[in-house]
C-alpha positions in Angstrom: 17.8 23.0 -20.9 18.5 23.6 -17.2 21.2 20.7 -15.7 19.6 21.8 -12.2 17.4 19.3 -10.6 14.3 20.8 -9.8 14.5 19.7 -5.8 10.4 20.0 -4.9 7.7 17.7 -5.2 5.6 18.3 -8.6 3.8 21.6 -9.4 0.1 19.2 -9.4 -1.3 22.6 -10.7 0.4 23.6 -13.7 0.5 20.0 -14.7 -3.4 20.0 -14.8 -3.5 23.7 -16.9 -0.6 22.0 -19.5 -3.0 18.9 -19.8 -6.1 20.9 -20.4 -4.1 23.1 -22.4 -3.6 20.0 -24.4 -7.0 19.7 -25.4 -8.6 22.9 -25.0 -6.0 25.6 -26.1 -8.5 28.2 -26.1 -9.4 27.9 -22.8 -5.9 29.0 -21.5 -5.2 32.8 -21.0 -2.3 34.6 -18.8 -2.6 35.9 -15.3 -0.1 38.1 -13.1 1.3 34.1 -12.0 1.6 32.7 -15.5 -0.7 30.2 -17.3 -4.5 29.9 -16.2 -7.9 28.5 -17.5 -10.6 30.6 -18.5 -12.9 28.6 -16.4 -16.5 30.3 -18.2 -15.2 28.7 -21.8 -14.1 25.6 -20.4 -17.2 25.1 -18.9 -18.6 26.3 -22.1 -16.5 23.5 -23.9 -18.0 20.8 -21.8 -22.0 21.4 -22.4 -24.0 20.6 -25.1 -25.9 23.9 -24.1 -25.6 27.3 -23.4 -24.3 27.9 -20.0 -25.0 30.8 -18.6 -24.6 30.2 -15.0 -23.8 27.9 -11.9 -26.3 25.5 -11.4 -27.4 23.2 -8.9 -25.5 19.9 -8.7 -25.8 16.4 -6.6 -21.7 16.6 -4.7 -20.5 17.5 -1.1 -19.5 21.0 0.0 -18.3 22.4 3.4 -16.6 25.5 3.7 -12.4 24.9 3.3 -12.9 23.0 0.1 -11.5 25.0 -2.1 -8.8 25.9 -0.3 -8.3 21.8 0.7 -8.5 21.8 -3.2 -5.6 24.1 -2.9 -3.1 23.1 -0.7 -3.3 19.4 -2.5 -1.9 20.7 -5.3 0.8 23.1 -3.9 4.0 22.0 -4.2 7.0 21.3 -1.2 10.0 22.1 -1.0 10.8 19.9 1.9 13.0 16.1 1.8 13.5 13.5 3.3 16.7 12.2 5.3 17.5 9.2 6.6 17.9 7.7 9.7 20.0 4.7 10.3 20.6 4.6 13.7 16.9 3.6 13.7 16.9 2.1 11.3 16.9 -2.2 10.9 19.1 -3.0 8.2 18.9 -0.3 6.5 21.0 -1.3 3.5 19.0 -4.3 2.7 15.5 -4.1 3.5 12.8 -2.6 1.4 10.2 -1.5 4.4 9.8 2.0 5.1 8.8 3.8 7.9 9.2 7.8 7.2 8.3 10.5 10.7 7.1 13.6 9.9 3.7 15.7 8.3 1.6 12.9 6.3 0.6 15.7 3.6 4.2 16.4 2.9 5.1 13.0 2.7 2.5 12.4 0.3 3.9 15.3 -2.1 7.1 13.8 -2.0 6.2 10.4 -3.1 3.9 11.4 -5.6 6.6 10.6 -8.3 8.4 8.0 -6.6 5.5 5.9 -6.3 3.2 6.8 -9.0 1.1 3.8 -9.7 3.0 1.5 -7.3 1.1 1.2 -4.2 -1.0 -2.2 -4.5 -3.2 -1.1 -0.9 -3.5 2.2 1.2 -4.9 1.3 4.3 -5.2 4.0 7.1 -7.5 4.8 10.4 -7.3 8.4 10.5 -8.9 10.3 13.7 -12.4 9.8 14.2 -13.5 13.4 15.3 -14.9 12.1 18.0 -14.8 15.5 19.8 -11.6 14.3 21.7 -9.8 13.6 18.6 -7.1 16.1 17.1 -6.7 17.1 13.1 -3.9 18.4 11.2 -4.5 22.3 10.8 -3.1 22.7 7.2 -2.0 26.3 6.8 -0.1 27.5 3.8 -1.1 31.2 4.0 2.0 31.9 6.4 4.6 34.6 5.1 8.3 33.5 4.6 10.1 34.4 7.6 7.5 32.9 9.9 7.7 29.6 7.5 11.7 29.9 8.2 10.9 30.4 11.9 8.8 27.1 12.8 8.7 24.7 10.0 11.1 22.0 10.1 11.0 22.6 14.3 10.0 19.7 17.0 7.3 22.3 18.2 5.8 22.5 14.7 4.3 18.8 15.3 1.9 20.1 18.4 1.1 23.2 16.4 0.1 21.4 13.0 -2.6 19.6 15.5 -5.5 21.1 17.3 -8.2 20.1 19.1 -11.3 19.9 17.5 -14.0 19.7 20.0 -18.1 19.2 18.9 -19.2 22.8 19.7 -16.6 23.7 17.0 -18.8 25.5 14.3 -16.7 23.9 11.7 -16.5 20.3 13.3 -17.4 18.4 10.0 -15.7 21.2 8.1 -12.5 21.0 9.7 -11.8 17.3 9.6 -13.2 16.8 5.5 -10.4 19.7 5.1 -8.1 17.7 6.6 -8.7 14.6 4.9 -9.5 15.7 1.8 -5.7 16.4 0.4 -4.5 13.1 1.7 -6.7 11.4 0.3 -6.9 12.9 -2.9 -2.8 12.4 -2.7 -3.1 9.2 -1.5 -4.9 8.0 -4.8 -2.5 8.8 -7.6 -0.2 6.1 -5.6 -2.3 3.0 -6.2 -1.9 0.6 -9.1 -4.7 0.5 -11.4 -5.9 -2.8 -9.9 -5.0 -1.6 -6.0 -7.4 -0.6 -2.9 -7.9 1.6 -0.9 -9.1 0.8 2.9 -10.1 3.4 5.7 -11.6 2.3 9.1 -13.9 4.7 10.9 -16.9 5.2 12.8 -20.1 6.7 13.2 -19.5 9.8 13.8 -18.2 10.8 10.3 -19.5 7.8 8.3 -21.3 9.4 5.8 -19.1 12.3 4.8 -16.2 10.3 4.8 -18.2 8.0 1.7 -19.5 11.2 -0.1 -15.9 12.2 0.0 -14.5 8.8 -1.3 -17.5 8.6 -4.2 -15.9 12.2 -5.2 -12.4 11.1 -5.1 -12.5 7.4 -6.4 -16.1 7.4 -8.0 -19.3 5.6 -6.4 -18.8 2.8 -9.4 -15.3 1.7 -7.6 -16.5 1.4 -3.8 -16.7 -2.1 -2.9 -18.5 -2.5 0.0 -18.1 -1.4 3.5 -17.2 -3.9 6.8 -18.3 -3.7 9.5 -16.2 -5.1 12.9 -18.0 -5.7 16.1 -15.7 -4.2 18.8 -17.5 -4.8 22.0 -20.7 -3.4 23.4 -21.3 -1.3 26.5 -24.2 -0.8 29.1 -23.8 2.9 29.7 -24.8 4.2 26.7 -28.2 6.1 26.9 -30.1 5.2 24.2 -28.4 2.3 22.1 -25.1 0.5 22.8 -22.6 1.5 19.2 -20.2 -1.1 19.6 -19.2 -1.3 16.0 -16.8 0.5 13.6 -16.4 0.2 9.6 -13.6 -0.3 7.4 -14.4 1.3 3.6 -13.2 -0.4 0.5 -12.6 1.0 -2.9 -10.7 -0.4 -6.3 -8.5 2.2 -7.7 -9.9 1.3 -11.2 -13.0 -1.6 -10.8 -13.2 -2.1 -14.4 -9.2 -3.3 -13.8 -10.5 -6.0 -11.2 -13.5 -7.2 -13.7 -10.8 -7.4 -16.8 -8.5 -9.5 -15.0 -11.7 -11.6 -14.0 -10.5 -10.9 -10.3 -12.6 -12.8 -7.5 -12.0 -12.8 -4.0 -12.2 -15.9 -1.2 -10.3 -17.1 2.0 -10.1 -20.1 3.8 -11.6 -19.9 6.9 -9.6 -21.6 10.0 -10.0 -25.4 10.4 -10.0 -25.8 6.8 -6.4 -26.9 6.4 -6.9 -29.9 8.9 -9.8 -31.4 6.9 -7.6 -30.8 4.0 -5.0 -32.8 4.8 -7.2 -36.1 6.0 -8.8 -35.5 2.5 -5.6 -35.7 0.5 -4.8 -38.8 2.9 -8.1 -40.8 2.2 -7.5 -40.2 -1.5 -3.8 -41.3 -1.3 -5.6 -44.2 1.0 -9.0 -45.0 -1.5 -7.9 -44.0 -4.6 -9.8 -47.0 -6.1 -12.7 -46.9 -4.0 -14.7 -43.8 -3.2 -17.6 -45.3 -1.4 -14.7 -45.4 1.3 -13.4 -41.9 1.2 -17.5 -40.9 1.8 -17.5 -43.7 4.7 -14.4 -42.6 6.2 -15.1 -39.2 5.8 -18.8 -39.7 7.6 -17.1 -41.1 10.9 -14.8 -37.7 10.9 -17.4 -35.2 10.3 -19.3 -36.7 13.1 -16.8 -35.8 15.3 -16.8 -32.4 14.4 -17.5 -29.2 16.3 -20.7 -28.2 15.1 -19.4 -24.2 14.1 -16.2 -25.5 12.5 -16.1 -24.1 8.9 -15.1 -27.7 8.0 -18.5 -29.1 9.1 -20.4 -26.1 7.6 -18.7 -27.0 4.2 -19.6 -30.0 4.6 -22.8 -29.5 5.0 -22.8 -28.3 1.0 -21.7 -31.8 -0.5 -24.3 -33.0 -3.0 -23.7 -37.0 -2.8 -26.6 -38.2 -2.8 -27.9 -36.0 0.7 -25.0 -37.6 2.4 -22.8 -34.8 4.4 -19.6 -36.5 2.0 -16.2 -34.4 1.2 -16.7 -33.8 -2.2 -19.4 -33.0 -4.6 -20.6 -35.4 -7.4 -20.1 -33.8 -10.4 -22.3 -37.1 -12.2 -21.2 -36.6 -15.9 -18.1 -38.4 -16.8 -18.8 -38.7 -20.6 -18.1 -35.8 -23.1 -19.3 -32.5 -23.2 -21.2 -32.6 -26.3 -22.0 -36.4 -26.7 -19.4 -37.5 -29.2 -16.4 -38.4 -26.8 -13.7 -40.8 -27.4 -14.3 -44.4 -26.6 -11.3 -46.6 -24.8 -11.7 -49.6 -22.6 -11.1 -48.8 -18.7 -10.2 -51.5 -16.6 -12.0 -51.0 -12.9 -9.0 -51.7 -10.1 -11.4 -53.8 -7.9 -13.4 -56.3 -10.3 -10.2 -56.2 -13.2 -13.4 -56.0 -15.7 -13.8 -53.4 -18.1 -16.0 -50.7 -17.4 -19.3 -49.7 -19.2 -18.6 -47.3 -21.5 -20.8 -43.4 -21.3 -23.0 -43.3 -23.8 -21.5 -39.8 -25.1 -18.0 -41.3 -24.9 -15.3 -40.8 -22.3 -14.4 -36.7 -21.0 -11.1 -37.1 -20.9 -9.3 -37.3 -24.6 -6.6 -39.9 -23.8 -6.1 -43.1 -21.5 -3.2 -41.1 -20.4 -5.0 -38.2 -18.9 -8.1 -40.4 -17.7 -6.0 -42.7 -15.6 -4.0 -38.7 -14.6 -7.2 -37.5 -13.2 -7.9 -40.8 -11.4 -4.3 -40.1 -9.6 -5.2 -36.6 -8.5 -8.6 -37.7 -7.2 -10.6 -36.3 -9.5 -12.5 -39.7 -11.0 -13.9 -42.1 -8.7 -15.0 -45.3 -9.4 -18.2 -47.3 -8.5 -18.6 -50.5 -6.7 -17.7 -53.0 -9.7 -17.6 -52.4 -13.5 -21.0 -51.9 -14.3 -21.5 -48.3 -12.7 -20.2 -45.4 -14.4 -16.7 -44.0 -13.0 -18.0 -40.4 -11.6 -16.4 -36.9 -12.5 -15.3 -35.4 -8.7 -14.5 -31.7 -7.5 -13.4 -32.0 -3.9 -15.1 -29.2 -2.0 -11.9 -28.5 0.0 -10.2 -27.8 -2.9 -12.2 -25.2 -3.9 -11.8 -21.0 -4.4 -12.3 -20.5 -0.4 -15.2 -18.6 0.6 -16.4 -15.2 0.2 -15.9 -12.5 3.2 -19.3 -11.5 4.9 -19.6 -7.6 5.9 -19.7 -8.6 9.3 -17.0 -9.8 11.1 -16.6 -9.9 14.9 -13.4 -8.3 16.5 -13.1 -7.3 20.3 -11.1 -4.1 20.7 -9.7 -5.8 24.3 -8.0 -8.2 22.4 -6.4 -5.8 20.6 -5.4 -4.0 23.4 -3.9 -7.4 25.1 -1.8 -8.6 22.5 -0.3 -5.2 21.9 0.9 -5.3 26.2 1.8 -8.9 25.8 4.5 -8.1 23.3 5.5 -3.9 24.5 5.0 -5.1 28.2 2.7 -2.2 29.0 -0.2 -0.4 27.8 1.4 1.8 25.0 -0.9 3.1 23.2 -5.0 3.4 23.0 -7.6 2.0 21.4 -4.8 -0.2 18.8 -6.5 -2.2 15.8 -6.1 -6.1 15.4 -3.5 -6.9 13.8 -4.9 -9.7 12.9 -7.9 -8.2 11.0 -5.9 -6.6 9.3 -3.8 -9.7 8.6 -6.8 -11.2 7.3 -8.1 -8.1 4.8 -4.3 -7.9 3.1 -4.7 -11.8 2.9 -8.1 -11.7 1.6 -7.0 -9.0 -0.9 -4.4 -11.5 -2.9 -1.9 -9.5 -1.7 1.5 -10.9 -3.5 5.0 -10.7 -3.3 6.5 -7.3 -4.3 3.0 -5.8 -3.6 3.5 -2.5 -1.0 1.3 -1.5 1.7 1.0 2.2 2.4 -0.6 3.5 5.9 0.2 7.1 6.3 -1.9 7.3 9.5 0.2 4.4 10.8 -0.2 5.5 15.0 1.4 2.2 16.6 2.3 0.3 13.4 -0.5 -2.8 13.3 -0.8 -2.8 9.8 3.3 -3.2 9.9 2.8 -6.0 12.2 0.2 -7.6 10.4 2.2 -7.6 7.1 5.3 -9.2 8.7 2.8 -12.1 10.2 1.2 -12.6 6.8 4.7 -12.4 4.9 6.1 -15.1 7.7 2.9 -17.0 7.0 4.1 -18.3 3.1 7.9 -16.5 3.6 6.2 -13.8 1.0 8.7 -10.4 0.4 5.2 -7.8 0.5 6.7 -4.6 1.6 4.7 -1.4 4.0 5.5 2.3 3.9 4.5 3.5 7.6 3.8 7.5 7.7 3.3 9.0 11.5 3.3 12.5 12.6 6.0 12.4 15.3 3.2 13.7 18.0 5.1 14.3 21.1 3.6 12.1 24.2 2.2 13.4 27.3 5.6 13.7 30.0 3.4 12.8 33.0 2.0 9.7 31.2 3.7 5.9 32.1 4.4 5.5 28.2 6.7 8.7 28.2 8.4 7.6 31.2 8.9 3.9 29.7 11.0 6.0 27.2 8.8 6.7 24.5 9.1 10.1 23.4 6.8 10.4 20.6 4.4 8.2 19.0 7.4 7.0 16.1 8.5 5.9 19.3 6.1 3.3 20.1 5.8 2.5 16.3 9.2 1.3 15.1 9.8 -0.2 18.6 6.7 -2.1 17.8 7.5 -3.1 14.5 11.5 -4.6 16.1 9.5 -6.4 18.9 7.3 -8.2 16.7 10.0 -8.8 14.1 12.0 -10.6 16.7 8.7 -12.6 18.0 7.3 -13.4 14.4 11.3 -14.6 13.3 11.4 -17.0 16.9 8.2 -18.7 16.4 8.5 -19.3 12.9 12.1 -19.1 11.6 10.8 -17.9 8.2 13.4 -16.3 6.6 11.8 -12.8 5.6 12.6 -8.9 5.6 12.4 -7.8 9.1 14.2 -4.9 8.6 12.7 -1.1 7.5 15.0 2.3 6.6 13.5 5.4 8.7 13.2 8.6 7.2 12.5 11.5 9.0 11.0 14.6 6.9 13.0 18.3 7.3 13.4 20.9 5.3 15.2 21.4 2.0 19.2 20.4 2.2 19.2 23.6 -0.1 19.7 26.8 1.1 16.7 29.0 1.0 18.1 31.6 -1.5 18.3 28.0 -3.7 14.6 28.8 -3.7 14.0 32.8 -3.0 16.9 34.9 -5.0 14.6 37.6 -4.6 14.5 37.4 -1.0 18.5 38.0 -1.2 20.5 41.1 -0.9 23.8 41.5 -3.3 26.0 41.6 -0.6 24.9 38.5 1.0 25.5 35.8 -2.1 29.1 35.4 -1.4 27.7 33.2 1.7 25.6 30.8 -0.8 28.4 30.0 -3.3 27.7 26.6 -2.4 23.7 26.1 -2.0 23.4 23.2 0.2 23.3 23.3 3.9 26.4 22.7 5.8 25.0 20.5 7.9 23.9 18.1 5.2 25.2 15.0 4.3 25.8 12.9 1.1 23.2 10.6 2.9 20.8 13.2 2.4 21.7 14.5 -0.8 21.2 11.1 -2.4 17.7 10.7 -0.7 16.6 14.3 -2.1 18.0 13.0 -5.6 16.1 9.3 -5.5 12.6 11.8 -4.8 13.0 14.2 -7.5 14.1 11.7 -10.2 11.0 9.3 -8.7 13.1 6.2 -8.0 11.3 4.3 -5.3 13.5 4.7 -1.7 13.3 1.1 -1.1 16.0 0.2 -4.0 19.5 -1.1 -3.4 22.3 1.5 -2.2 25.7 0.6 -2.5 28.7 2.4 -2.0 32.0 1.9 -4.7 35.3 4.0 -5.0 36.1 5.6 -8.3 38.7 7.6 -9.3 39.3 8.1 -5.3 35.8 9.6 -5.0 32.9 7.9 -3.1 30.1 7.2 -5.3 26.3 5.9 -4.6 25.2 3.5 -6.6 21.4 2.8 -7.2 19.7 0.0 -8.3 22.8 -0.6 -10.2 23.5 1.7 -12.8 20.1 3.6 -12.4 21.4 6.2 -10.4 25.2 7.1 -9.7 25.9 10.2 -7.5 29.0 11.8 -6.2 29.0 14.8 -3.8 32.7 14.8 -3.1 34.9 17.9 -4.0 37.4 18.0 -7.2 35.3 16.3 -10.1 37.1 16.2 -13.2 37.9 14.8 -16.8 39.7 11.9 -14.9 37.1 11.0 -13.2 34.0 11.3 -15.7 36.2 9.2 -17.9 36.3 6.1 -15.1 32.9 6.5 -14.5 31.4 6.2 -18.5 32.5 3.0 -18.3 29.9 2.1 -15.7 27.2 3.4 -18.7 25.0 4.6 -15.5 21.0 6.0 -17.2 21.9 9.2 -14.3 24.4 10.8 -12.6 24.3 13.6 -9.9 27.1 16.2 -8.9 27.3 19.0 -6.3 26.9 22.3 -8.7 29.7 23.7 -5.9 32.0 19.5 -6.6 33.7 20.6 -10.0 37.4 22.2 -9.5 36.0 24.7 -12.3 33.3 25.8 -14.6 35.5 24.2 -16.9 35.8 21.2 -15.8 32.2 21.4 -15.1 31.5 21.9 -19.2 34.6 19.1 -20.0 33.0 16.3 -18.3 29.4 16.7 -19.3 30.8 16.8 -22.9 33.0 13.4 -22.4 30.3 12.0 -20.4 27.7 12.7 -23.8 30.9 11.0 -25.4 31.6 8.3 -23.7 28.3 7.1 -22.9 25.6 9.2 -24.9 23.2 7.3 -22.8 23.8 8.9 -19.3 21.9 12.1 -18.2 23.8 14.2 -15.9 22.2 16.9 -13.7 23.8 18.7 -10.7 22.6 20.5 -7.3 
């Protein structure tokens, strides 16, 4: 078995033929490539009847899909490397925000976060006409590969224009999207979501799509946001977009009995005076009602408080809590204990059925919390009482009302000019993560992230209840028009205007609250391979050149980016811990603890594999080229199996 990592994002592909391979080993026959599925038997294997054809089917086609099919599943080659100097404390924080190629990015973090993503939320271009889309081309041969990728200019050549008289217009974009999302889906947790915004233009594709790729049974239900309506449009104002919901696995929601509500604004203030007129009443509760009365009068008549209030069921009365009537024993064969009422000092009539409550102890424990109130004197039954306020919240309507100038305001109110076009609400989005139960440790992934709202929105939520949710923020580094005001402000690209966004409203969010949360993020900027390319293509390789590649990482690559390469293909998640300890005179990286341990530095040998076993680490990483010789290569995977059996050691 090879020690060599494998440095490349998982072959999607032959994992799918080894699985079906798995079950259907007939099915499997040889190629000129390798391994391949005699698609005719499998087919065969998966009817009841003969099959003697393709037939008709109920799905979405559009010419490219095969070939978007395709370049999901092919494999990269490419890595990650970090960034610090834009980074906010890097060493610490667990927020992400990675530049570069959101298909690549994808690939790499298929193993890395596997299963780990609680939400995606993304607006992708619109193809609008005036939008751009990624042209996803894998069909190029090797030296024109070698040529551009990895290149600034590679970022305006991956997009082009795809105007409406484009006879692939629909075509294009679903190729486009289609690998992303497909990507994007093996991330989530079995109970996460998935949330796109778009509009009308590609609507209904976009939900075919998602009914392909999640299954109709898991879509949710679709939003709808009122933007803003305009009076030059010729035959109706559209002043609305969407926002599309899936469950990764519904059935997972339903299991866990998952429901979801919010509390709508004003609702915390008519909490609060609650709690005080029970802490005020607790013996009477024909004062709470009165008391209660005299404030809901003076309510605004569209507060959510008064519209709640509107739902009590005391006797018509617009009271604070709803009558719940039947203090005696489910059943009819309750308890029976004497109650004293705190007004009259009498004891109180006894229910019929007996008392609900199984002891004195938790009777008089529910009368404390509110939850039993008492009549005007002995001889009227003490009442069972659910407090409206106190409630599950309410449930979201599909219709929600969110100007797109306001949007646009508060992003120039905090980068002091207008930055960017046609920005979400962070707020909205605020309010969907919210909505969503989103809890601590949860992650956030938006790999169309443009100026970073849904960054923004997770730090103002997180500030909200000091919560540690994390985001993953994924932008092409699209280089900005020179003649525009932005570029001239400073921002180069549109990373630019994102991670500045995400310091300034760190900084804002930390002033006006003081709540002591992760402001930070690590930036990570996607290049090609720290290998050298005959790492990859021996073939490609004359004799006479392979003196040059004794060593098979670049020279201009740095233990830095080594260790972020090694993290990726060994899936550990980029956000753990890295620290930095001294052994045997050698700097080692040290992972989540003694997950990972990596040293890149010249000269291992027996003395030092013999200091670091007594760390026990689970995996350890070496420079192939770090060993002072093949034999000392062989000695101190042998002590290290030793020493501590439990360590697996690989090199690059």
């Amino acid at each position: 078995m090879s020690d060599k990592l494998d440095l490349q994002s998982p072959d999607l592909v032959n994992q799918n033929i080894e699985k079906l391979a798995a079950l259907f080993p007939n099915c499997v026959t040889e190629d000129p490539e390798g391994k391949s599925i005699d698609f005719d038997l499998l087919r065969q294997e998966l009817n009841h009847q003969v099959v003697e054809g393709t037939k008709e089917r109920y799905r979405l086609e559009w010419p490219g899909k095969k070939e978007a099919i395709v370049t999901a599943n092919l494999p990269t080659t490419k890595t990650l490397r970090p960034v610090r100097e834009d980074s906010v404390d890097f060493d610490t924080t667990e927020n992400l925000y990675i530049e570069g190629d959101n298909l690549e990015v994808l690939k790499l973090l298929q193993e890395s976060y596997l299963g780990k993503i609680k939400m995606i939320y993304i607006d992708p271009p619109y193809n609008t006409g005036k939008d751009f889309v990624y042209k996803d081309n894998f069909s190029k041969d090797a030296q024109e590969e070698l040529l551009e990728s990895g290149q600034k200019d590679e970022y305006n050549q991956r997009l082009v224009a795809n105007p409406e008289t484009s006879g692939r217009y629909h075509s294009d974009w679903l190729s486009m999207m289609y690998p992303r999302l497909k990507l994007a889906r093996n991330l989530l947790t079995e109970d996460g979501y998935f949330t796109i915004s778009i509009d009308d233009s590609e609507y209904s594709n976009l939900k075919s799509l998602l009914d392909q790729i999640y299954g109709e049974i898991n879509y949710i239900g679709t939003l709808v946001f009122d933007k803003n309506r305009k009076n030059d449009a010729r035959y109706f104002s559209i002043g609305h977009e969407y926002m599309i919901v899936y469950a990764r696995q519904k059935s997972k929601l339903d299991e866990k009995g998952t429901i979801l509500r919010e509390e709508k604004e004003g609702i915390d203030d008519a909490k609060t005076f609650f709690r005080n007129l029970r802490d005020k009443h607790l013996d009477n509760w024909h004062e709470i009602e009165k008391e209660w009365r005299q404030y809901f009068r003076k309510l605004d008549k569209n507060s959510e408080a008064k519209k709640i209030g509107r739902y009590s069921k005391i006797e018509s009365e617009r009271g604070p809590f709803r009558d719940d009537g039947n203090i005696s024993w489910p059943g009819g064969n309750g308890p029976k204990y004497e109650v004293i009422h705190p007004l009259t000092k009498k004891k109180c009539k006894i229910p019929d059925g007996g008392w609900r409550y199984s002891k004195p102890e938790k009777f008089w424990e529910e009368v404390e919390n509110g939850n039993v109130g008492f009549g005007p004197d002995e001889l009227t039954l003490p009442r069972q009482i659910r407090y409206l306020f106190e409630g599950d919240g309410q449930v979201m309507t599909s219709v929600s009302f969110s100007y797109a100038q306001t949007a646009t305001m508060d992003l120039f109110s905090l980068m002091g000019s207008k930055v960017f076009e046609n920005p979400k609400n962070y707020k909205d989005l605020k309010r969907i993560f919210k909505y969503c139960n989103l809890k601590d440790d949860d992650i956030v992934l938006d790999f169309f992230s443009g100026s970073a709202t849904s960054a923004h929105a997770l730090l103002d939520l997180n500030s909200f209840d000091n919560g540690n949710r994390k985001y993953i923020q994924v932008q092409l580094p699209e280089l900005l028009d020179e003649k525009s005001d932005t570029y001239k402000a400073g921002y180069k690209t549109i990373c630019d205007i994102g991670k500045e966004r995400i310091r300034r409203a760190a900084k804002k969010i930390k002033e006006e609250t003081e709540a002591d949360i992760d402001y930070g993020f690590r930036v990570y900027r996607l290049d090609k391979s720290n290998m050298q390319d005959v790492y990859y293509r021996p073939q490609d390789v004359q004799q006479g050149t392979l003196d040059m590649f004794a060593d098979h990482i670049k020279p201009d690559r740095t233990a830095d980016d080594l260790l972020v390469q090694v993290m990726l293909d060994w899936g550990l998640p980029l956000s753990l811990k890295i620290e930095q300890k001294s052994v045997a005179g050698k700097k080692v990286f040290q992972v989540a603890g003694n997950s990972l341990m990596a040293c890149f530095d010249s000269g291992i040998d027996e003395a030092f594999a013999k200091e670091i076993a007594t760390d026990k680490p689970l995996r350890i990483v070496f420079r192939d080229a770090s060993f002072r010789s093949d034999t000392a290569k062989e000695n101190v995977k042998q002590l290290l199996k030793q020493l501590s059996p439990e360590t697996e050691m690989k090199v690059i």
